[in-house]
N, C-alpha and C positions, 0 to 999 in steps of 0.2 A: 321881629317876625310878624309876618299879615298875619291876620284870621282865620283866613282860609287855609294858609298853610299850616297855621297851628291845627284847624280842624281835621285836615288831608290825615299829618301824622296822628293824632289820635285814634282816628282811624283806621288808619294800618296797624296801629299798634294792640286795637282792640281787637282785630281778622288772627292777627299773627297771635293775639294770644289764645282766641276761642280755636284758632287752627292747632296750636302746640296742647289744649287740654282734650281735645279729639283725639287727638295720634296717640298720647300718654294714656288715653280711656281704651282707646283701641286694640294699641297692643301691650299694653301691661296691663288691662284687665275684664273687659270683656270678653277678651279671647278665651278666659280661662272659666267664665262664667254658664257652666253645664248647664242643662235644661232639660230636663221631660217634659217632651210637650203630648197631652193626652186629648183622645180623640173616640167617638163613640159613634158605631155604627150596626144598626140592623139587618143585618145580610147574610144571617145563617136561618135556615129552614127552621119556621113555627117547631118548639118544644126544644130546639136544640140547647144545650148547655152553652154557657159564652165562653169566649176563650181568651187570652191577652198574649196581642199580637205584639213582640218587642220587634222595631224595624230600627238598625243600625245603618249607618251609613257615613261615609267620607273621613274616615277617623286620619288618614296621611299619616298612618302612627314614625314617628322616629324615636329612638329609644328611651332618651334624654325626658320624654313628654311623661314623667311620673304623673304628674296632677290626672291628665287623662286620661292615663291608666289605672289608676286610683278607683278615679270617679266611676268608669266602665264598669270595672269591675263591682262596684257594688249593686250596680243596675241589678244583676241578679235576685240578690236578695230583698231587693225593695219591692219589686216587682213582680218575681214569680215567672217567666212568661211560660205559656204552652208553646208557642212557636219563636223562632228567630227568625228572622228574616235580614239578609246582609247583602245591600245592592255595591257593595265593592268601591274602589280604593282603599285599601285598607291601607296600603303603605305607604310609606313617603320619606323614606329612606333604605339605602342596602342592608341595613340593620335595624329592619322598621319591624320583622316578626317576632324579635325578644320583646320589643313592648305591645305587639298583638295578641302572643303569648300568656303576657301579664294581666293585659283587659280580657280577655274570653274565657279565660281556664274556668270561673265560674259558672261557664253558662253548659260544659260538659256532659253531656248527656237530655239536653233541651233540643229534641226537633228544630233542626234548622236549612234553610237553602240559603243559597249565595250565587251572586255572579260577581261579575270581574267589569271594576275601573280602568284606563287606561294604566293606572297607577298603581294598580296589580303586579304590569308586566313590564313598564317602561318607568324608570324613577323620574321626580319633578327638574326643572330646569327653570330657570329664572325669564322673567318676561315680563314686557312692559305693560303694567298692567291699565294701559288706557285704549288698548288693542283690543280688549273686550265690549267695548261700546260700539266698533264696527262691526263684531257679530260674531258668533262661534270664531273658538284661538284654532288657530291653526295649527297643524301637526310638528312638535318639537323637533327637531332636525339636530339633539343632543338629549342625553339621559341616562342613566343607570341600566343594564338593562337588570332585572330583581329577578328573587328567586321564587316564579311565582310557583312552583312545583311544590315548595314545601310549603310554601301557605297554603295550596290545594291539598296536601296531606294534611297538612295540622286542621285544616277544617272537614275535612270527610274520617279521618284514619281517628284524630283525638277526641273533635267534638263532636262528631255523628251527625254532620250536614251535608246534604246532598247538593249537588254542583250542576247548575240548571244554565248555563252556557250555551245557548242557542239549541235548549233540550226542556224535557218535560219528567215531573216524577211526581208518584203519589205518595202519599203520608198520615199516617193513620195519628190521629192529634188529639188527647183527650177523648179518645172513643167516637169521633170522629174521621170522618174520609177528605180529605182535602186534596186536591189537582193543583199541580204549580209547570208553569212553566217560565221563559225567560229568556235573554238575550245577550252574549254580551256586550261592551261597550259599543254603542252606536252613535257615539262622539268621533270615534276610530275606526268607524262604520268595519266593526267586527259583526253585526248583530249580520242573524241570517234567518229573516224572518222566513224563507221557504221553505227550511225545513223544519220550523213549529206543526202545520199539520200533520204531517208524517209521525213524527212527536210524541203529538201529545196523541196518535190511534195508536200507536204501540203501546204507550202507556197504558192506556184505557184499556185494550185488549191481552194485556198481560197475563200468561197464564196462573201467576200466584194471586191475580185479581178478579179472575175469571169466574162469574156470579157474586162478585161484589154492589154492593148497592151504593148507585150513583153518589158521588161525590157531592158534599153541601156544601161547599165552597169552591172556586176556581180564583187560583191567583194569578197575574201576571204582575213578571218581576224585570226590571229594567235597571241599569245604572242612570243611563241620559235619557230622561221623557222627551225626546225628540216625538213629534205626531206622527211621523211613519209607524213608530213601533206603538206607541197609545192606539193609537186607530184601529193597527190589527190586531193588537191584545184583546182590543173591544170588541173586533169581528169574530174571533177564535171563543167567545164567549166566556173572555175573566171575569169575574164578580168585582176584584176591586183589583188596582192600580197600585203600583209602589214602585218608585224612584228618587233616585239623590243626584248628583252629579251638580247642583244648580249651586249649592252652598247657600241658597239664599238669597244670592244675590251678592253677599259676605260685607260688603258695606252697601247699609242701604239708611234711606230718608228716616229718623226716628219716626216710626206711627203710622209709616205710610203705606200702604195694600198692597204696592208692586215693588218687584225687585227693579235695582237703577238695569242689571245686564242678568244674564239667566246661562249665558254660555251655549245655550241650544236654541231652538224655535219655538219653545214652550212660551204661551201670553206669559208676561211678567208679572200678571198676578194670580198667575197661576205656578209660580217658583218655589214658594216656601210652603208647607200647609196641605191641607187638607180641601181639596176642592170636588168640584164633578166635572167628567170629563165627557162630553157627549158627541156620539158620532156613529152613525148605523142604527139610526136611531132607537139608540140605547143611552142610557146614562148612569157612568159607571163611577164607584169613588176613586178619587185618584190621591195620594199621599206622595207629596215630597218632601223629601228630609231635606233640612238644610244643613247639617251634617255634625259631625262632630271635630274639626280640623280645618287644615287649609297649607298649604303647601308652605314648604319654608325657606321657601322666598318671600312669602308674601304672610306674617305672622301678623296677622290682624281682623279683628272682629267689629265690625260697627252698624251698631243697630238691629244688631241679626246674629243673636248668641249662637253657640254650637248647643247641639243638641242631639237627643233621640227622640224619636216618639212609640208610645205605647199605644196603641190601639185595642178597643175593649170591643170583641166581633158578639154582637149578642142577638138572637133570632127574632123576627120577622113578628109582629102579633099575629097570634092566630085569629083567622078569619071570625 
């Protein structure tokens, strides 16, 4: 045998092996590898008390997923939060709310809003996952359809979260006044950004809020940070940004700042994390979850653990 070919095969033989302990890290164990990722920002009115903001997202629960329902659930108690905050897929099978069920039941009685994933209302479906490199997937043309009604009950009727769906609500949080509103999925261009002003004046002008003192925060709450909706979240005047939908990127470059695909038109280094999102000339924080799941077709994590993040809202120094 030449040299060269002895060299070729070593070669291949070293790709094929650093390739088979990828795929073995990928989905047998970073997938499973939870994370809080935490994050501090100044954005509530000098004097205010702070609050800890838990933002869930992309969980794809299917039942069988004990580990993550496990770990969910104890977020509660580590963590305490004042608010929830849940930008949707929550499911990812027809029998994906017995383990939704199992991760929230702790969080019970914790102020929370929610919109809706694709993956709310339509279950996952298998696909080539090199389709994402050409740019947002295209709309499944198969699927589950799920039962998003009773997730919408289990989340307004059990855990006392308000349902912000191309709508607006306020929420008295720690002795505080917070303004939320939201979209939903605008990957599925469900989002109906024209009727947020409408919205959020009825909100505001509510009669059980009527001589209430202005709101110290305004959230806007999205699934897919698509720019359409960031932009007018930013014009409507949210104080901070939160979205999932991106996963991360789900396998990405170890170490490296952008995601390889984001699914939407969000800059890819602006996919995972905590960034600012400037536009109207304002600059607003903007949080993407990279989520806690991933469809299951595709059970794999690389580079880009599942996660939540906690966000810690603490006021402004006084002048």
């Amino acid at each position: 045998m030449h040299h060269a070919t002895r060299t070729a095969l070593t070669a291949l033989g070293v790709v094929g092996a650093v390739g088979a302990g990828c795929a073995v890290w990928g989905v047998g164990i970073e997938r499973f590898l939870f994370t809080l990722r935490r994050h501090d920002l100044a954005v509530l009115p000098a004097g205010s008390p702070s609050l800890t903001l838990l933002h869930l997202s992309d969980a794809h629960m299917a039942p069988w997923q004990h580990r993550k329902q496990e770990w969910i659930a104890r977020i509660a108690e580590h963590v305490q939060p004042d608010l929830v905050v849940n930008t949707g897929d929550n499911l990812g099978h027809p029998e994906g709310l017995v383990g939704i069920r199992a991760a929230f039941a702790p969080l019970r009685g914790v102020p929370g809003v929610f919109v809706h994933g694709s993956n709310d209302v339509v279950g996952p479906s298998a696909r080539n996952p090199l389709r994402y490199f050409q740019g947002p997937s295209a709309r499944p043309k198969r699927g589950d359809v799920l039962d998003t009604a009773a997730m919408n009950s289990y989340f307004t009727d059990e855990l006392g979260w308000a349902d912000i769906n191309n709508a607006a609500t306020r929420l008295g949080v720690a002795g505080l006044t917070l303004d939320t509103f939201g979209v939903s999925d605008a990957h599925r261009d469900w989002d109906d950004l024209d009727a947020l002003p409408s919205a959020i004046d009825r909100m505001r002008r509510g009669t059980w809020w009527r001589g209430a003192p202005a709101a110290a925060l305004t959230l806007g709450v999205t699934h897919a940070p698509y720019r359409r909706v960031l932009d007018r979240f930013t014009e409507l005047g949210a104080d901070v940004l939160i979205a999932g939908h991106t996963h991360g990127g789900q396998v990405r470059v170890p170490f490296s700042r952008s995601a390889l695909v984001a699914n939407c038109d969000i800059p890819l280094d602006q996919a995972r994390g905590l960034s600012t999102w400037e536009h109207d000339a304002r600059r607003v924080p903007l949080n993407v979850s990279a989520g806690l799941g991933h469809s299951i077709y595709a059970p794999v994590r690389f580079g880009c653990r599942p996660e939540a993040s906690v966000l810690t809202l603490h006021p402004v120094a006084a002048a």
